[in-house]
DSSP file (Angstrom, degrees, kcal/mol; ACC not computed):
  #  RESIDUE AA STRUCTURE BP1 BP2  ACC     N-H-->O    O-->H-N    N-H-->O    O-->H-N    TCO  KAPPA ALPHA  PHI   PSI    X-CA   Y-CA   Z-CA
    1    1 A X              0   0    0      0, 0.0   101,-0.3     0, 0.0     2,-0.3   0.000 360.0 360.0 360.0 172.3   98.9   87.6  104.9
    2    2 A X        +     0   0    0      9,-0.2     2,-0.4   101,-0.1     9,-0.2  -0.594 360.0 153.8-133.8-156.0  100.9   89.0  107.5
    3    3 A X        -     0   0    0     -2,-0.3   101,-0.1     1,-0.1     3,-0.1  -0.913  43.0-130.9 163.8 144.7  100.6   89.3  111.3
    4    4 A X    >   -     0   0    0     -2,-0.4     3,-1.4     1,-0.2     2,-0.3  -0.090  48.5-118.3-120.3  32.2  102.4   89.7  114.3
    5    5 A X  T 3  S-     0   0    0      1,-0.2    -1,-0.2     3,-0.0     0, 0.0  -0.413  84.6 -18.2  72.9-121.7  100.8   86.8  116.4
    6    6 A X  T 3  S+     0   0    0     -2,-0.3    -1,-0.2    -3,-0.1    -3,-0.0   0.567 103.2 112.6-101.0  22.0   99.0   88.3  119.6
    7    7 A X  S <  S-     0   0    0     -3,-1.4     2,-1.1     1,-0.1    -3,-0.2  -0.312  75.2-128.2 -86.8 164.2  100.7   91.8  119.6
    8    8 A X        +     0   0    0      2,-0.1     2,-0.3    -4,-0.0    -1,-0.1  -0.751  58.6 138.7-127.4  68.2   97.8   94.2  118.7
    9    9 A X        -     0   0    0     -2,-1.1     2,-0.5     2,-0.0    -5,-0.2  -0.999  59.8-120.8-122.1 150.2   99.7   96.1  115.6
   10   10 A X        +     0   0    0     -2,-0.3    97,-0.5    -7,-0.1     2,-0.3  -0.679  46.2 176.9 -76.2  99.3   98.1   97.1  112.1
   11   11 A X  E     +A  106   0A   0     -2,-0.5     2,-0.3    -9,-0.2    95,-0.2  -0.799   1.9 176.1-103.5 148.8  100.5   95.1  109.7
   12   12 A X  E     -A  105   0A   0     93,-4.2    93,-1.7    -2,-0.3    -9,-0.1  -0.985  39.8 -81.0-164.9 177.6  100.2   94.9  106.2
   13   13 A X  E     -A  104   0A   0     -2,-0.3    39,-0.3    91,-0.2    91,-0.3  -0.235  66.2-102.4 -53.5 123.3  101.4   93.8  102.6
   14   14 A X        -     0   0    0     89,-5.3    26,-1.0     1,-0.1     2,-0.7   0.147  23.7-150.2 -55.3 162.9  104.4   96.6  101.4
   15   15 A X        -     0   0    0     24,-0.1     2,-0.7    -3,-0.1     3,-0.1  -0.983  12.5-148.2-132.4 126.5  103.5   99.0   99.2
   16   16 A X        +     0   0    0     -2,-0.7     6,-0.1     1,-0.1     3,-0.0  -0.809  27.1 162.1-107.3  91.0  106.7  100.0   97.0
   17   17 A X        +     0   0    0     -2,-0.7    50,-1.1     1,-0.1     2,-0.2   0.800  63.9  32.5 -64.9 -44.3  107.0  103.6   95.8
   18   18 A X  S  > S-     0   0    0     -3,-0.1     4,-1.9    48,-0.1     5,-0.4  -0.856  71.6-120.1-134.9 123.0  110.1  103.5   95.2
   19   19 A X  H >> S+     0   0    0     -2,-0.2     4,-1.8     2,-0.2     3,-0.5   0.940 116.7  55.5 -54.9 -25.1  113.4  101.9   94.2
   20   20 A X  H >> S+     0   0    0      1,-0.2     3,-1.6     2,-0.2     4,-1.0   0.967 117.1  48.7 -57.3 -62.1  115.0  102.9   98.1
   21   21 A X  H 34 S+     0   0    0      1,-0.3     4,-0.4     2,-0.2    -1,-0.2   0.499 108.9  41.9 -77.6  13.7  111.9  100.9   98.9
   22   22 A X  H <X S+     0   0    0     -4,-1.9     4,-2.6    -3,-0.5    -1,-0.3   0.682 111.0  55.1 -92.4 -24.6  112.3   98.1   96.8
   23   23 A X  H <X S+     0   0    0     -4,-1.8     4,-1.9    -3,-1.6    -2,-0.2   0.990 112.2  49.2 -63.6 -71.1  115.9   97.8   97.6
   24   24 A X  H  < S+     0   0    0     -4,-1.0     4,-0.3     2,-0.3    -1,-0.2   0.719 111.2  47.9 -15.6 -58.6  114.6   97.7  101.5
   25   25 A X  H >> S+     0   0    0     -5,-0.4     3,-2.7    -4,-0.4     4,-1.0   0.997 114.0  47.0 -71.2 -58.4  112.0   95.1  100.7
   26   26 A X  H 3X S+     0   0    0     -4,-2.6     4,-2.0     1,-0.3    -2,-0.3   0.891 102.8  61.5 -53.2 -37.2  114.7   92.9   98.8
   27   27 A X  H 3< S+     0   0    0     -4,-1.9    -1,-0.3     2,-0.2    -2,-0.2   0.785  99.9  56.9 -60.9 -12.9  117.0   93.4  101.6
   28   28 A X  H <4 S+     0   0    0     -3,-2.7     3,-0.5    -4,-0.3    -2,-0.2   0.966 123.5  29.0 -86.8 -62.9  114.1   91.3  104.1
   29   29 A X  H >< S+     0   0    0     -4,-1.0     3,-2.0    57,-0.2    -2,-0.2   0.440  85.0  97.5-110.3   6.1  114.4   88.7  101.8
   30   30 A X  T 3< S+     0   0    0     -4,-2.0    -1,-0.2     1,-0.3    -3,-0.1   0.370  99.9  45.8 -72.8   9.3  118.0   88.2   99.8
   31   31 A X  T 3  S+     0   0    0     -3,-0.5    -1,-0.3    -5,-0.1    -2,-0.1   0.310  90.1  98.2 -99.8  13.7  118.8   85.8  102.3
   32   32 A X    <   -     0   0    0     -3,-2.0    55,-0.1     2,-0.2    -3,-0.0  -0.332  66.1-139.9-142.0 161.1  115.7   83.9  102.4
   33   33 A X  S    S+     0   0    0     -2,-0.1    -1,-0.1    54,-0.0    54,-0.1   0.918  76.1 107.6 -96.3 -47.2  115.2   80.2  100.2
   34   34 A X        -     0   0    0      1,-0.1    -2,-0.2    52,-0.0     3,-0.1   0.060  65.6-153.9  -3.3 100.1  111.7   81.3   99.4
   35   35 A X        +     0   0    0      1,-0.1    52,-0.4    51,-0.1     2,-0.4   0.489  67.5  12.8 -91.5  13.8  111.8   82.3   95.6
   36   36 A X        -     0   0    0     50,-0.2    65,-0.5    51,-0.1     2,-0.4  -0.933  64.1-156.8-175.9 136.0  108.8   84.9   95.6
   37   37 A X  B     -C   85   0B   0     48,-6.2    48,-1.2    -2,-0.4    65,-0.3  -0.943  27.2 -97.4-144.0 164.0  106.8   86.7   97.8
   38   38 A X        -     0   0    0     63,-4.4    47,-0.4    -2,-0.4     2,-0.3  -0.027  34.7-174.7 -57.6-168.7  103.5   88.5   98.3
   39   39 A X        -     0   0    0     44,-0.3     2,-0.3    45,-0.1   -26,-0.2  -0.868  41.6-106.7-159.2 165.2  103.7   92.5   97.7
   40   40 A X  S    S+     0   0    0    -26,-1.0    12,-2.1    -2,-0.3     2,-0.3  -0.258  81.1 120.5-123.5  78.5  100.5   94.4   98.5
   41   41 A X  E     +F   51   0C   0     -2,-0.3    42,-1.4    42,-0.3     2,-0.3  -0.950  38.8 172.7-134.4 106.6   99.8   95.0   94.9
   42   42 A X  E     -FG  50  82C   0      8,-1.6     8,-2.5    40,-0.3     2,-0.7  -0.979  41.1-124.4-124.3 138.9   96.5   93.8   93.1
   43   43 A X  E     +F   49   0C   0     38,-2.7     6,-0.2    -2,-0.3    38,-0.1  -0.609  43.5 147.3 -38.6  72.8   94.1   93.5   90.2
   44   44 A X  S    S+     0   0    0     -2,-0.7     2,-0.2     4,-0.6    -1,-0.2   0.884  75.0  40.6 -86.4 -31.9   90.5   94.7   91.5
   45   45 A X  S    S-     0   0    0      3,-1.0     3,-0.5    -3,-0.1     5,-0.1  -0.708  94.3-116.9-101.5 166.7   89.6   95.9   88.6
   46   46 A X  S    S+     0   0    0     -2,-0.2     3,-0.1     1,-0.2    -1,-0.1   0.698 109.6  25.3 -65.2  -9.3   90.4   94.4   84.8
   47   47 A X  S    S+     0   0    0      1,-0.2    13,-2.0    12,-0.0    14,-0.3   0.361 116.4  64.4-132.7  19.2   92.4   96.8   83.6
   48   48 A X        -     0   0    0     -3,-0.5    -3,-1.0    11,-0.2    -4,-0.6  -0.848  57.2-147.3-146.9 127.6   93.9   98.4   86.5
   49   49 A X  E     -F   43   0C   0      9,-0.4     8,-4.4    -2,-0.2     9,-1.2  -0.647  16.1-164.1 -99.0 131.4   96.4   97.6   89.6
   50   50 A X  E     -FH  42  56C   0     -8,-2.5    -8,-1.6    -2,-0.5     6,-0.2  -0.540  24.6-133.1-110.8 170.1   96.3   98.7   92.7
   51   51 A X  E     -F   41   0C   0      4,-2.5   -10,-0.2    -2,-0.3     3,-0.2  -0.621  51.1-109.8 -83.4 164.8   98.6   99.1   96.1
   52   52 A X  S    S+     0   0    0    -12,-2.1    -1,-0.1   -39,-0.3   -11,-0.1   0.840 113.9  77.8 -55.1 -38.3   96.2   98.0   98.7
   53   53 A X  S    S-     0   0    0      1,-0.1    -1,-0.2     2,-0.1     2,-0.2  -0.017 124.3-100.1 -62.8  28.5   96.0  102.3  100.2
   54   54 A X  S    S+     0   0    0     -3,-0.2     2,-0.5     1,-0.2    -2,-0.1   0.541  78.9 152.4  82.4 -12.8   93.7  102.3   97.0
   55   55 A X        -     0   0    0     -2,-0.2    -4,-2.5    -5,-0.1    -1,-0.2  -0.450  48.7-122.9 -65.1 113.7   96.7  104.0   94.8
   56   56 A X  B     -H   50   0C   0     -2,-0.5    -6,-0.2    -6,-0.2     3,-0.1  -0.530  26.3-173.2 -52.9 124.8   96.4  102.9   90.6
   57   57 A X        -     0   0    0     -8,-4.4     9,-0.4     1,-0.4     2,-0.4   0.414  68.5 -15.4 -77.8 -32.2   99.8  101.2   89.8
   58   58 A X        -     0   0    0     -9,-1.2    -9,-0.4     7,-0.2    -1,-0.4  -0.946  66.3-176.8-175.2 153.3   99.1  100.9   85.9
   59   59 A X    >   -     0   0    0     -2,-0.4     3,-1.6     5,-0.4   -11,-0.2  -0.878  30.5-120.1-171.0 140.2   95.9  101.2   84.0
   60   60 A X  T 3  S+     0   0    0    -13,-2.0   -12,-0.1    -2,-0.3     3,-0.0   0.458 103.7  62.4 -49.8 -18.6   95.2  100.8   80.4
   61   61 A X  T 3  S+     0   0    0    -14,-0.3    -1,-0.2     2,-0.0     2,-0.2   0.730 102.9  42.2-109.3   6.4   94.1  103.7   79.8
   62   62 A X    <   -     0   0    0     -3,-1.6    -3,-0.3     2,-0.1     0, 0.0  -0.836  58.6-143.0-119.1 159.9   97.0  105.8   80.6
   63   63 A X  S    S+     0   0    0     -2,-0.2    -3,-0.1    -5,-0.1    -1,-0.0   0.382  81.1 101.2 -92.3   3.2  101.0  105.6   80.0
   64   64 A X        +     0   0    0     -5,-0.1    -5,-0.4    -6,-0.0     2,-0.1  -0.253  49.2 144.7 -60.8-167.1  101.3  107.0   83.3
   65   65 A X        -     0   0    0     -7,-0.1    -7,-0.2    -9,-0.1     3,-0.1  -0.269  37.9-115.7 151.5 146.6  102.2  104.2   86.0
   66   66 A X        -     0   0    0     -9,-0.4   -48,-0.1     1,-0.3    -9,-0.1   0.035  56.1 -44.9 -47.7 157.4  104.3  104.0   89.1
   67   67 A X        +     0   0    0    -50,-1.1    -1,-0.3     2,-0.1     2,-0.3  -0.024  69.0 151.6 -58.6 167.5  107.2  102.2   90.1
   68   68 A X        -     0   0    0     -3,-0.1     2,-0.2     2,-0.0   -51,-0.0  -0.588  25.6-172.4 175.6 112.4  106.8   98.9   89.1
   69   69 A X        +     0   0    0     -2,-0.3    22,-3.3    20,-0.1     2,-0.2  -0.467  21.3 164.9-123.9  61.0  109.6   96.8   88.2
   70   70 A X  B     -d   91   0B   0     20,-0.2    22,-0.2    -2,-0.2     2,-0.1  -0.514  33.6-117.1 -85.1 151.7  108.1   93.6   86.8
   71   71 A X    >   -     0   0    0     20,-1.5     3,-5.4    -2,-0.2     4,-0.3  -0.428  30.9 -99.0-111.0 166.7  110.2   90.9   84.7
   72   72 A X  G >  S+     0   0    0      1,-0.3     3,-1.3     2,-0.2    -1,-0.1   0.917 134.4  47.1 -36.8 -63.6  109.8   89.7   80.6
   73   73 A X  G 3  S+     0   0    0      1,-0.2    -1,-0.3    19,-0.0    20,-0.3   0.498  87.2  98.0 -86.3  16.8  107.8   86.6   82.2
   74   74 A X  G <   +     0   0    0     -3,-5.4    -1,-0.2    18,-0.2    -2,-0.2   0.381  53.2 137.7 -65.5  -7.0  105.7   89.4   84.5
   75   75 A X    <   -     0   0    0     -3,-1.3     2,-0.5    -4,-0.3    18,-0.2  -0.191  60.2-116.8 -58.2 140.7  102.9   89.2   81.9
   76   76 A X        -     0   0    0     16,-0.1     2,-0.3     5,-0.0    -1,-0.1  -0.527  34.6-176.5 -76.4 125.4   99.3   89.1   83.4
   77   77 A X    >   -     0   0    0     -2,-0.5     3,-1.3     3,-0.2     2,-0.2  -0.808  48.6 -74.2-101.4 155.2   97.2   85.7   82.6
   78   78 A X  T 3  S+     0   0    0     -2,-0.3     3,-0.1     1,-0.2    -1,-0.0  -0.308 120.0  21.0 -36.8 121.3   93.8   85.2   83.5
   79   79 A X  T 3  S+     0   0    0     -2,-0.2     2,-0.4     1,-0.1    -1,-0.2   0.694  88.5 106.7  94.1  -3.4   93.9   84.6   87.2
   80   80 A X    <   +     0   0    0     -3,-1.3    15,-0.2    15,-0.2    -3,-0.2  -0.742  34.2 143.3-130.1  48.2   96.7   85.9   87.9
   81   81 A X        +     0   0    0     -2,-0.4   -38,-2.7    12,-0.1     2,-0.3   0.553  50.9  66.0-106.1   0.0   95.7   89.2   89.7
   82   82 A X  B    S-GI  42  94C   0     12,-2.0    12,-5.1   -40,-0.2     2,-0.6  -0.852  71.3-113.7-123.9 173.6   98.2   89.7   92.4
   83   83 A X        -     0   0    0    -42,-1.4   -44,-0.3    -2,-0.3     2,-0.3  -0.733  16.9-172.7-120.6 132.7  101.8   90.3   92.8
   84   84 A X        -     0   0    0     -2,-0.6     8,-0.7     8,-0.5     2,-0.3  -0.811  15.4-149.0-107.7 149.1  105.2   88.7   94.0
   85   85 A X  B     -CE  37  91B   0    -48,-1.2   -48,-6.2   -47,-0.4     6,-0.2  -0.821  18.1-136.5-120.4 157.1  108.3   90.2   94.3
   86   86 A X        -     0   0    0      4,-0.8     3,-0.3    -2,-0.3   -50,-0.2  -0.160  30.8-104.9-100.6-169.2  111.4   87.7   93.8
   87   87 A X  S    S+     0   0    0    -52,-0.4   -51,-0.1     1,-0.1   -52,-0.1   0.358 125.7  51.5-109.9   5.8  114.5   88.0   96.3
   88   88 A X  S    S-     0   0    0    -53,-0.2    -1,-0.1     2,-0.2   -62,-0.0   0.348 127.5 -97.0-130.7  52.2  116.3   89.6   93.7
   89   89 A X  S    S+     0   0    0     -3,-0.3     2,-0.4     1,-0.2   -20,-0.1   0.487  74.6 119.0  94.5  -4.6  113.5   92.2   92.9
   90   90 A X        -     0   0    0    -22,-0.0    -4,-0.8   -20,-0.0   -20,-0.2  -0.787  45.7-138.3-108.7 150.5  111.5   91.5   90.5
   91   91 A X  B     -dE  70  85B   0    -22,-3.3   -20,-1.5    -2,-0.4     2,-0.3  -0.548  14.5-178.4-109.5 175.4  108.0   91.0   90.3
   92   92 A X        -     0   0    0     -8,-0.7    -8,-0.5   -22,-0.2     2,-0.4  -0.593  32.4-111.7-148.8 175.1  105.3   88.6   88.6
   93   93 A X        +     0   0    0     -2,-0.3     2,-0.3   -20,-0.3   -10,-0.2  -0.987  46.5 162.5-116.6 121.1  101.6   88.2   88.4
   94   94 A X  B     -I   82   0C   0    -12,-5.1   -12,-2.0    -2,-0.4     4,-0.1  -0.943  43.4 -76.2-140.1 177.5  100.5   85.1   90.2
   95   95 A X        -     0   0    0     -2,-0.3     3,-0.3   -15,-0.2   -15,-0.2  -0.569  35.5-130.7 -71.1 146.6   97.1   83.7   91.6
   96   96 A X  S    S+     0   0    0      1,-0.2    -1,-0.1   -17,-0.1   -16,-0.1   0.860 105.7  59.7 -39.7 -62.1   96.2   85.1   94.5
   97   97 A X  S    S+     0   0    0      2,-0.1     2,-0.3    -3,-0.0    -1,-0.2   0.272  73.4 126.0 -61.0   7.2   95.4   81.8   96.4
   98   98 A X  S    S-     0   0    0     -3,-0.3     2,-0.3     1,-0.1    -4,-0.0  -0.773  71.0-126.5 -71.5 120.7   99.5   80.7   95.7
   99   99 A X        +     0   0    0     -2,-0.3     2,-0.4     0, 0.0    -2,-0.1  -0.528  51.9 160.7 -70.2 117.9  100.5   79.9   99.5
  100  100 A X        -     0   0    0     -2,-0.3   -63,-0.1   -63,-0.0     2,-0.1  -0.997  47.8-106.7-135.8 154.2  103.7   82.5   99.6
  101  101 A X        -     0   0    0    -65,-0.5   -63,-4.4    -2,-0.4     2,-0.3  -0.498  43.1-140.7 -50.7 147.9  105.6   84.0  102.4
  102  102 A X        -     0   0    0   -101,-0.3     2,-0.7   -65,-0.3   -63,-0.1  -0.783   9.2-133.1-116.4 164.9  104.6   87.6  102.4
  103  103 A X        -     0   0    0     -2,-0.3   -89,-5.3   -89,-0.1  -101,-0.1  -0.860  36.1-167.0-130.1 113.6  106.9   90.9  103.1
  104  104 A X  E     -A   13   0A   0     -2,-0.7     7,-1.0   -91,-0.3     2,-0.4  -0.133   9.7-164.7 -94.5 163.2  104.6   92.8  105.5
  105  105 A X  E     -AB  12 110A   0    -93,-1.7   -93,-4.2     5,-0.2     2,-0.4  -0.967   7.8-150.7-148.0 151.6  105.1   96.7  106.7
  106  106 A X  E    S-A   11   0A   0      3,-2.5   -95,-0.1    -2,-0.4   -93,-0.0  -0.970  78.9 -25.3-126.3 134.0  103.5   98.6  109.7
  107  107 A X  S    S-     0   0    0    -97,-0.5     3,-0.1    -2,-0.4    -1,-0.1   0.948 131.2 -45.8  16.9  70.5  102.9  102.4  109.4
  108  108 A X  S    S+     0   0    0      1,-0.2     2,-0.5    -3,-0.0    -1,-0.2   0.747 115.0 118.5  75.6  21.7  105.8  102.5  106.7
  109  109 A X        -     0   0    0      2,-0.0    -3,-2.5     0, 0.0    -1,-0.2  -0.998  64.1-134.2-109.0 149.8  108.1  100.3  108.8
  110  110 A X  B      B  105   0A   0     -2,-0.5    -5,-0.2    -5,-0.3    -4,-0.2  -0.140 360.0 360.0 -52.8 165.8  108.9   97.0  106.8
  111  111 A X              0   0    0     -7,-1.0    -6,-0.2    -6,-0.1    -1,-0.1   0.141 360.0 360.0-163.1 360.0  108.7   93.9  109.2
């Protein structure tokens, strides 16, 4: 999750429109030892992922979808309903409850 200790600011997991803003988010972490980290992208439903602002990322019942840059072993298992981004950009599906660093934003600023 993310957080800024006692500073009173609305942080929250990035949401990635974009390749500038995936390049941005990878830049937070291409020094970092950490091989994954959260994203603010999730399964709520079974057949469709969402950003956390409530935006469809893919659904099954369309070819549309959004950036998304997920890798050959990025296939979804059971259980497996939220997303990590690697430090050199690529994303997975992993269980939610996997303790990861997360790469936080507030009103569209990374932090």
């Amino acid at each position: 999750m993310c957080g800024l200790g006692a500073e009173e600011v609305e942080v929250t997991l990035v949401i990635i429109n974009d390749e500038t803003e995936a390049e941005m988010a990878k830049l937070l972490i291409a020094n970092e030892e950490d091989e994954y980290y959260w994203i603010g992208a999730r399964y709520y439903d079974k057949d469709k992922l969402y950003w956390l602002d409530g935006t469809i990322i893919i659904t099954n019942d369309t070819t549309d979808t959004f950036y998304t840059n997920f890798t050959t072993e990025g296939i979804r298992t059971p259980n497996h309903d939220c997303v990590a981004m690697s430090s050199k950009g690529t994303w997975i599906y992993d269980d939610c409850s996997t303790l990861r660093l997360s790469i936080c934003e507030s009103l569209g600023i990374f932090a």
